[in-house]
PLY file of the C-alpha trace (Angstrom):
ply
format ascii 1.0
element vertex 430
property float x
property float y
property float z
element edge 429
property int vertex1
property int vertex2
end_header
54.91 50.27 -68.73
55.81 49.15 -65.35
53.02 46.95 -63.20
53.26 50.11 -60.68
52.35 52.73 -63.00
49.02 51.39 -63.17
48.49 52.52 -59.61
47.88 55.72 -58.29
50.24 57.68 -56.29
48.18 57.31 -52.86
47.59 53.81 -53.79
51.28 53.27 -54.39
51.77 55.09 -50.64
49.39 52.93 -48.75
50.50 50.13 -50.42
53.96 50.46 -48.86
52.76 51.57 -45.28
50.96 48.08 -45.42
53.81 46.23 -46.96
55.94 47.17 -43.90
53.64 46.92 -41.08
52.95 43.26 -42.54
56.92 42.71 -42.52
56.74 43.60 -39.03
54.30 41.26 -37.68
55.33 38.33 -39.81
59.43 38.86 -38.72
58.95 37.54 -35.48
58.39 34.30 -35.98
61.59 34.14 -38.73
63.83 35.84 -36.92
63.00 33.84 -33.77
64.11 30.64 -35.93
66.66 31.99 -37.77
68.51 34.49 -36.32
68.18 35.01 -32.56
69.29 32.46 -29.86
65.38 32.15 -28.55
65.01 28.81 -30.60
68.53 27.42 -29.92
67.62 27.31 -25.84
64.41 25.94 -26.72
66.30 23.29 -28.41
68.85 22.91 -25.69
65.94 22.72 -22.92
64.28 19.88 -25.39
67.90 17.61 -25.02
68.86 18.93 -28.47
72.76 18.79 -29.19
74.29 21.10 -31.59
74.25 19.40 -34.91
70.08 19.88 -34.09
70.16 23.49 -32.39
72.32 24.30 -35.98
69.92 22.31 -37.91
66.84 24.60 -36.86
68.55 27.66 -37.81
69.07 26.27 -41.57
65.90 24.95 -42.44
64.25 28.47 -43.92
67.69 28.27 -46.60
67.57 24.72 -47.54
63.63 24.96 -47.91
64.07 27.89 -49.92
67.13 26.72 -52.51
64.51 23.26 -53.31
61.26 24.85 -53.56
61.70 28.41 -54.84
61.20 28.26 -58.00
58.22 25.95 -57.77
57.06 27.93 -55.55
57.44 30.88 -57.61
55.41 29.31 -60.56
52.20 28.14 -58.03
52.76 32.18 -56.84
52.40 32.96 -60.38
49.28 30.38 -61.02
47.46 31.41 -57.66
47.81 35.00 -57.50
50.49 36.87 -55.45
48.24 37.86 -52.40
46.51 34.85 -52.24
49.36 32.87 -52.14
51.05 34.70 -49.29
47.90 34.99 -47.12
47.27 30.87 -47.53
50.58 30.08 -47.05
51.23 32.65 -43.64
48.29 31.44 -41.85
49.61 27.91 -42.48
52.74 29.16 -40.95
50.91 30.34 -38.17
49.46 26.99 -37.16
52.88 25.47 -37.46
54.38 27.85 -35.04
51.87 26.99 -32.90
52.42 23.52 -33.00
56.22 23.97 -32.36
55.16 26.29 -28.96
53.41 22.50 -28.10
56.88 20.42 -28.79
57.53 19.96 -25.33
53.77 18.33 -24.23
54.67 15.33 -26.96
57.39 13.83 -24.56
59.73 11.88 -26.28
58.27 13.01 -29.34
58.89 16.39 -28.36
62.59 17.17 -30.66
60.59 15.33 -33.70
57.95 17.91 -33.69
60.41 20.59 -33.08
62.06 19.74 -36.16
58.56 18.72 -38.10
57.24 22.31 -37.17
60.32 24.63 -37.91
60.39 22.57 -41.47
56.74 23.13 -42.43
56.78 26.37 -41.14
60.48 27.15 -43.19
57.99 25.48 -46.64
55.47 27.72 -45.95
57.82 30.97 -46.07
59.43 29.56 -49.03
56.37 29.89 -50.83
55.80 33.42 -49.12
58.95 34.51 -50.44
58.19 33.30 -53.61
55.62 36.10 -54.30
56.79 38.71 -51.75
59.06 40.01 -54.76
56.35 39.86 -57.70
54.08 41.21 -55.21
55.78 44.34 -54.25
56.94 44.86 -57.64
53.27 45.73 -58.60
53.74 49.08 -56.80
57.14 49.74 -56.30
58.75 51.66 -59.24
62.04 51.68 -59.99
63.15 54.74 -58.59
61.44 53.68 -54.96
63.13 50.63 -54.77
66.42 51.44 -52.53
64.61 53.99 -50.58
61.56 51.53 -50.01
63.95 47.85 -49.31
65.82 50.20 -46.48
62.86 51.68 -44.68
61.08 48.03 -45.20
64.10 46.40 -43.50
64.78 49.08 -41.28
61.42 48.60 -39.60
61.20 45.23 -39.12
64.37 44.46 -37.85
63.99 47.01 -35.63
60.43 45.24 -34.40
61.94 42.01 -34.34
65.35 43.34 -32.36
62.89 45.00 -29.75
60.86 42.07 -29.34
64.04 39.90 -28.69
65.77 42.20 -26.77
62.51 42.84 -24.13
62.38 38.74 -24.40
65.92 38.66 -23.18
65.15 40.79 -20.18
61.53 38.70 -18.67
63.47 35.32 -19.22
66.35 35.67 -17.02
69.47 33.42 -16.68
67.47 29.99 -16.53
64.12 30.32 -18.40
61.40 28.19 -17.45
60.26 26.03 -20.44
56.46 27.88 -20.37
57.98 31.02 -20.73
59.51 30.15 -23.92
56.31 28.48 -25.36
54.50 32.21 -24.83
56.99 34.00 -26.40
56.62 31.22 -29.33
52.80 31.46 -29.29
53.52 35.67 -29.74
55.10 35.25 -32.66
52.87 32.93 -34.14
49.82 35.43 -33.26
52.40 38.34 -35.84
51.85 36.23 -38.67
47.75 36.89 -38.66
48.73 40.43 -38.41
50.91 39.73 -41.54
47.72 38.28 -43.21
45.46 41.51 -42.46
47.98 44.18 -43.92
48.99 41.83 -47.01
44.88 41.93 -47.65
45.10 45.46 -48.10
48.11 45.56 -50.63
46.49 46.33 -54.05
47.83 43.66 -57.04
49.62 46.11 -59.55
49.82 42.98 -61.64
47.22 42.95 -64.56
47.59 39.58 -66.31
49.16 36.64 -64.58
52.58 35.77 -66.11
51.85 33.19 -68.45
55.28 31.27 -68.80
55.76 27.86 -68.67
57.99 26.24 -65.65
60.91 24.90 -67.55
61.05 27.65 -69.80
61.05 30.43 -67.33
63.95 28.44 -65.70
65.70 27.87 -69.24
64.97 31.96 -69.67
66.59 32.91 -66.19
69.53 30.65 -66.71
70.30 32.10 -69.77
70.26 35.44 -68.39
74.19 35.97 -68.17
74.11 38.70 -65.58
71.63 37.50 -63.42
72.95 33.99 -63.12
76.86 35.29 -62.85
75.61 37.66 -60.10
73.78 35.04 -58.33
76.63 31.89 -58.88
78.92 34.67 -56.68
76.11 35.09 -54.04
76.01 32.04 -53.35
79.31 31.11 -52.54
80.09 34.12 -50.27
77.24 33.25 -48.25
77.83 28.87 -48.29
81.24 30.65 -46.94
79.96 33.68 -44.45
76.49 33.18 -43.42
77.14 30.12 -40.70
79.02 32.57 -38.37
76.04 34.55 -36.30
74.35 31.27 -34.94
78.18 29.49 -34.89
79.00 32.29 -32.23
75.87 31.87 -30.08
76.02 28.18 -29.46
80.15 29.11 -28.71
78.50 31.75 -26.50
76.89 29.34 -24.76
78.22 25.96 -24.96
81.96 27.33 -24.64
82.02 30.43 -22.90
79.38 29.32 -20.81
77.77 33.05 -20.70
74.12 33.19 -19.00
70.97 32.09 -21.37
69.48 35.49 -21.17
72.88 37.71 -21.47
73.12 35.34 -24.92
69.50 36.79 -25.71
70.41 40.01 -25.10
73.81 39.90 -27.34
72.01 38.52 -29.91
69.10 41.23 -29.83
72.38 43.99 -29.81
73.98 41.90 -32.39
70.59 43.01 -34.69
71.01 46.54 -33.88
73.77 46.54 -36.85
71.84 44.72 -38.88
69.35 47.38 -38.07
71.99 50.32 -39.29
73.09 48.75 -42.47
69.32 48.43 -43.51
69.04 52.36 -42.69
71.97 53.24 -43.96
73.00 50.62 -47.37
71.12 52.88 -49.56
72.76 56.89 -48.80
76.39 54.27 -48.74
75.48 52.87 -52.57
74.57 56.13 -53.68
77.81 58.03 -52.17
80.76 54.84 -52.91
78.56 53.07 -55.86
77.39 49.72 -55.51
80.85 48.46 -57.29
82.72 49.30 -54.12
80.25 48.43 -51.51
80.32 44.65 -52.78
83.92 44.91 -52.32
83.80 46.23 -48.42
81.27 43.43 -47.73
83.25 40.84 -49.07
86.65 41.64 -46.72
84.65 43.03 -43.90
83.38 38.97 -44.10
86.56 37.58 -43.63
88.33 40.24 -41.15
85.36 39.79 -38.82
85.54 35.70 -38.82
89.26 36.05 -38.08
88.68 38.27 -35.37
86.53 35.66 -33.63
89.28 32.91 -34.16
91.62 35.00 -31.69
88.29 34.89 -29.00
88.99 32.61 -26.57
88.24 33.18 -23.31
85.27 34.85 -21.17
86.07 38.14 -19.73
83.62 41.18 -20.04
85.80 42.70 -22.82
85.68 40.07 -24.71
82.14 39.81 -24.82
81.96 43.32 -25.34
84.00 42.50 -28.37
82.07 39.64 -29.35
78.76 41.78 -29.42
80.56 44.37 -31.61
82.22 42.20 -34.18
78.40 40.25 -34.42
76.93 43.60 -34.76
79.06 44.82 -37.44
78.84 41.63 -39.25
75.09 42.33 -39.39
75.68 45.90 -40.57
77.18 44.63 -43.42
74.54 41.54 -44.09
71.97 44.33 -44.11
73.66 46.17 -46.65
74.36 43.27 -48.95
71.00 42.65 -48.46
69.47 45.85 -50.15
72.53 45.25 -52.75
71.15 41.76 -53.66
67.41 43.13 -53.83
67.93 45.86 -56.01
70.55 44.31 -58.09
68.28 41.24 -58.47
65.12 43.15 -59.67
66.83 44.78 -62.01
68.77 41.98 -63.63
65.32 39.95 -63.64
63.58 39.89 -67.09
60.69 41.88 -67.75
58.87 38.66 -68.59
59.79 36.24 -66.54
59.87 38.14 -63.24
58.60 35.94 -60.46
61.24 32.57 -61.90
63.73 34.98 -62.73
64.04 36.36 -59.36
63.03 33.26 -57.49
65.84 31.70 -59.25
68.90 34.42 -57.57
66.92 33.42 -54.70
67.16 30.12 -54.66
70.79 30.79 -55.27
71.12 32.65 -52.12
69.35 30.21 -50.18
71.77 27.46 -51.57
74.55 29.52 -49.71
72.68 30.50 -46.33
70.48 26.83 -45.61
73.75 24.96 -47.46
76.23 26.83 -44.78
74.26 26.41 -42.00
73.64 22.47 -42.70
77.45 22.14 -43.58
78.37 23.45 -39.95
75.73 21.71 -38.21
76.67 18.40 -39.94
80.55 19.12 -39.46
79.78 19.98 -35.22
77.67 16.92 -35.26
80.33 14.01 -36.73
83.11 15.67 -34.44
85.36 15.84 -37.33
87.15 18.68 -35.63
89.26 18.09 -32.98
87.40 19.67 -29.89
90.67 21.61 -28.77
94.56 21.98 -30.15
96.93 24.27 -29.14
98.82 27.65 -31.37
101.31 28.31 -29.35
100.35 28.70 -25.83
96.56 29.57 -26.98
94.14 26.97 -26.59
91.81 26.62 -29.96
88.23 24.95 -29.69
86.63 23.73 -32.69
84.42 26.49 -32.85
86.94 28.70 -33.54
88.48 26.24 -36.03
85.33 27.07 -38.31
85.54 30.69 -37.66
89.61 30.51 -39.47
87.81 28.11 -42.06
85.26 30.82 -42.68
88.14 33.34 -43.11
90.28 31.63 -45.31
86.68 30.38 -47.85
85.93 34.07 -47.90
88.90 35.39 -49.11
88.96 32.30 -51.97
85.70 33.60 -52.75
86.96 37.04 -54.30
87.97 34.90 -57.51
84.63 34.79 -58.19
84.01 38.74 -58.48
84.78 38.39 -61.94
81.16 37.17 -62.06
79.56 40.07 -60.88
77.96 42.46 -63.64
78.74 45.82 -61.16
82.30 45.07 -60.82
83.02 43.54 -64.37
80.63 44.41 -66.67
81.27 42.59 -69.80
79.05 41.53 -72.73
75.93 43.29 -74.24
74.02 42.78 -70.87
70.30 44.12 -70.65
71.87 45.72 -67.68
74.67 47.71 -67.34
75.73 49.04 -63.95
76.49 53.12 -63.54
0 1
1 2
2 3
3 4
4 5
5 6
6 7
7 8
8 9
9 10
10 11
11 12
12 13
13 14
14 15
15 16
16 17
17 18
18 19
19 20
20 21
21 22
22 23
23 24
24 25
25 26
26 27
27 28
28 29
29 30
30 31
31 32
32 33
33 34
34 35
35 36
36 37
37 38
38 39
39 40
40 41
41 42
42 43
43 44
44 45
45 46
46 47
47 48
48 49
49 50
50 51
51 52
52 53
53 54
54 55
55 56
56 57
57 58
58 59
59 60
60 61
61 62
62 63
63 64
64 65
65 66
66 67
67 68
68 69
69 70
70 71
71 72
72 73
73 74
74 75
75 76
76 77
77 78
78 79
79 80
80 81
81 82
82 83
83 84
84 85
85 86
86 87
87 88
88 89
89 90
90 91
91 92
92 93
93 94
94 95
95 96
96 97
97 98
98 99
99 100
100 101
101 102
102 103
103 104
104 105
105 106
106 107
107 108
108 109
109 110
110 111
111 112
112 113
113 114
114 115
115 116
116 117
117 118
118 119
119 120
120 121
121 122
122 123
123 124
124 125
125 126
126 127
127 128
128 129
129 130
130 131
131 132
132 133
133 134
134 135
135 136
136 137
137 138
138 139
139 140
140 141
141 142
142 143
143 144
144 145
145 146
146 147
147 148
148 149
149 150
150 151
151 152
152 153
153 154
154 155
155 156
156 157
157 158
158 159
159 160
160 161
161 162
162 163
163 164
164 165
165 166
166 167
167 168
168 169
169 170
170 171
171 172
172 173
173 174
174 175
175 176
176 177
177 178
178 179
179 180
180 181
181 182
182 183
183 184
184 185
185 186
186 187
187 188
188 189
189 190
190 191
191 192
192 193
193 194
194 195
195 196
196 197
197 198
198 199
199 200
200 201
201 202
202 203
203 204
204 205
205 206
206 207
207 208
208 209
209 210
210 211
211 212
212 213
213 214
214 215
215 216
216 217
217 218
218 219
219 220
220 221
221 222
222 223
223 224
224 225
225 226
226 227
227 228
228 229
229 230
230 231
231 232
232 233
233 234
234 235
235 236
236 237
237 238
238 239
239 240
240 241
241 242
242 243
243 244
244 245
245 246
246 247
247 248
248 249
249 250
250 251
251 252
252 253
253 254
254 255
255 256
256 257
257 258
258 259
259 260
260 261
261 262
262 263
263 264
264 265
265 266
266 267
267 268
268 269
269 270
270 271
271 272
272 273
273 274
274 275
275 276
276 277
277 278
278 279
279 280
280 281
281 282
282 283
283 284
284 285
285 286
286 287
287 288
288 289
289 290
290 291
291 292
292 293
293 294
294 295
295 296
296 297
297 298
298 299
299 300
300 301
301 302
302 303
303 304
304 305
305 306
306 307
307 308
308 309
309 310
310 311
311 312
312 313
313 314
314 315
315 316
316 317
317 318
318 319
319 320
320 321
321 322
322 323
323 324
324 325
325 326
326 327
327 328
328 329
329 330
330 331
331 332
332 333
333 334
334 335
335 336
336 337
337 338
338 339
339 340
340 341
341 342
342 343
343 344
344 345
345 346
346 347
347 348
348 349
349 350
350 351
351 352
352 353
353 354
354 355
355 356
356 357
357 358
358 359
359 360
360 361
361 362
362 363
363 364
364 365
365 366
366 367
367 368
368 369
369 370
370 371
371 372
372 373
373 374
374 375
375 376
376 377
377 378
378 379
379 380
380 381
381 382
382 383
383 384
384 385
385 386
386 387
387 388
388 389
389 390
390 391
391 392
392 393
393 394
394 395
395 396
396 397
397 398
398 399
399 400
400 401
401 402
402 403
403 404
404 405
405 406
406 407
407 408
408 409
409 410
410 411
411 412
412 413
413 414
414 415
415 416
416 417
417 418
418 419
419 420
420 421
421 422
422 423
423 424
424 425
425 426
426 427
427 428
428 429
């Protein structure tokens, strides 16, 4: 019997109202750091360079490939909904601390970095038992239905809050102004505490597995670790190129701070749709096939930005389009990777087993995001070269780079249970 079925119906229902309305509050703080260009011109107004803007977008991956699975085994120790309200309101008071960066002086990019780390260890540990946590209610038939709504809303909260944040700002923002809209997001994780307090626990019994062994069971799960060995790699290859095109946004095309805001707050608008919409696509084309679009739609889209090169409105207007379809399909390979990862995840072993394809995927987002900071920080590119009579920066070196890994990445589809099934898996794709 699933954990869920030991709920009721309306229990089930309110559980999921509170589950996204807790998603909401607690995304504004992550996709401030991650995703939006609020943090990178905090960094920039701090004297940060772009090895360290990059760096601050990275931190929630590379926190979550190390810690994961430890994480996932306190999770499973603690309690699911304990461990996510400790661990949020710790975030909270980190996020605070990084809206103070600037009053420490010279200190001031240290505690940046400090802050955004702790803060990116304390999610780690949130993600750890989001998973186990919403598995005590969800059953298996409500999962696709339930990751697009959840996603659905709070992208669309976060997108909002960036985009209205784009508008107060203006072209130069004052340094205060920035803090606030820090301090907001901090004040969304409590909110994330109160509505995870009201999530019943489906889970009876605490899983009872030992570390290693849990790891030693979820390695030798052959689907789940094929599946998650491919995830990786596509995303150490595509998942650099959002942030990679605001700092070229700003630091080459020298667009206006809050016109970068605003493209990046558009740019979520797709990730918005693919959220809404990944679930009706897998059901109508089959998950087989959607894998397969994502995977070339990756690599068109980076080689479209290597032929961007100068500022005129239609290129920006092209820009913004490219970035939001690029997010259309992250959402979608997003509710592909949650569903597909639940189910490959054994019965007995769920919180490791999934905290292990996640640690997977973080190795790819955190490990491309470091890779590009660290390779604009040495200058190993040359900052311009010539094709022709087009002049090439070094951003758009990395967006051909991109390309070209993407497309070497397809060799590894043979890994992936839904487009080769092979073997006597526990799970066999329809």
């Amino acid at each position: 019997m699933e954990a869920a079925e030991h709920l009721t119906a309306s229990q089930r229902s309110r559980a999921k109202k509170d589950a996204i309305k807790s998603a909401c509050w607690g995304s504004l703080s992550s996709v401030m750091i991650q995703d939006s260009a609020i943090i990178i011109l905090f960094a920039t107004i701090l004297g940060a360079g772009d090895m360290l803007s990059m760096v601050t977008t990275a931190t929630q991956g590379i926190a979550s490939c190390l810690l994961l699975i430890p994480a996932a085994y306190l999770s499973s120790k603690l309690g699911y909904k304990k461990t996510i309200m400790m661990f949020t309101a710790i975030g909270a008071v980190m996020i605070m601390l990084l809206a103070a960066s600037p009053w420490f002086g010279g200190w001031g990019k240290s505690v940046l970095l400090l802050s955004i780390i702790m803060f990116s260890m304390c999610m780690t540990v949130y993600g750890a038992a989001w998973f186990p946590l919403l598995d005590g209610f969800l059953l298996r038939e409500d999962r696709g239905g339930f990751f697009g709504m959840l996603r659905f809303s709070w992208q669309t909260f976060a997108a909002t809050f960036c985009f209205v944040c784009g508008l107060i700002i203006g072209e130069n923002p004052k340094i205060w102004m920035l803090q606030v809209i820090i301090a907001v997001s901090a004040v969304g994780l409590l909110g994330r505490v109160y509505h995870v307090g009201r999530i019943p626990d489906g889970h009876q019994e605490k899983e009872n597995i030992k570390l290693m062994d849990g790891v030693a069971e979820a390695i030798s799960n052959k689907p789940l670790t094929g599946f998650s060995v491919y995830i990786c790699c596509l995303y150490l290859a595509a998942y650099s190129t959002p942030p990679l095109t605001f700092i070229y946004i700003k630091k080459y095309l020298l667009v206006p701070d809050n016109i970068l805001v605003i493209i990046s707050s558009l740019a979520l608008i797709g990730t918005i749709l693919g959220f809404l919409s990944a679930g009706k696509i897998i059901d109508k084309i089959g998950i087989k096939r959607m894998l397969l679009f994502i995977h070339f739609s990756f690599a068109l889209v980076n080689l479209a930005l290597f032929f961007i090169g100068t500022n005129t409105v239609f290129n920006l207007m092209l820009i913004t389009m490219l970035l939001a379809t690029y997010g259309f399909f992250i959402g979608c390979s997003s509710i592909a990777i949650s569903t597909e990862m639940m189910e490959l995840a054994s019965p007995n072993n769920k919180a490791i087993s999934m905290a292990f394809c996640g640690s997977c995927y973080a190795a790819g987002t955190g490990g491309s995001r470091l890779l590009a900071s660290l390779i604009l920080g040495s200058g190993l590119l040359a900052p311009q070269w010539f094709m022709g009579s087009m002049k090439i920066s070094h951003y758009q070196t990395l967006f051909l780079a991109y390309g070209c890994a993407i497309m070497f990445v397809c060799l590894l589809l043979v890994l992936v249970p839904a487009i080769f099934p092979k073997g006597n898996y526990r799970y066999m794709p329809n």
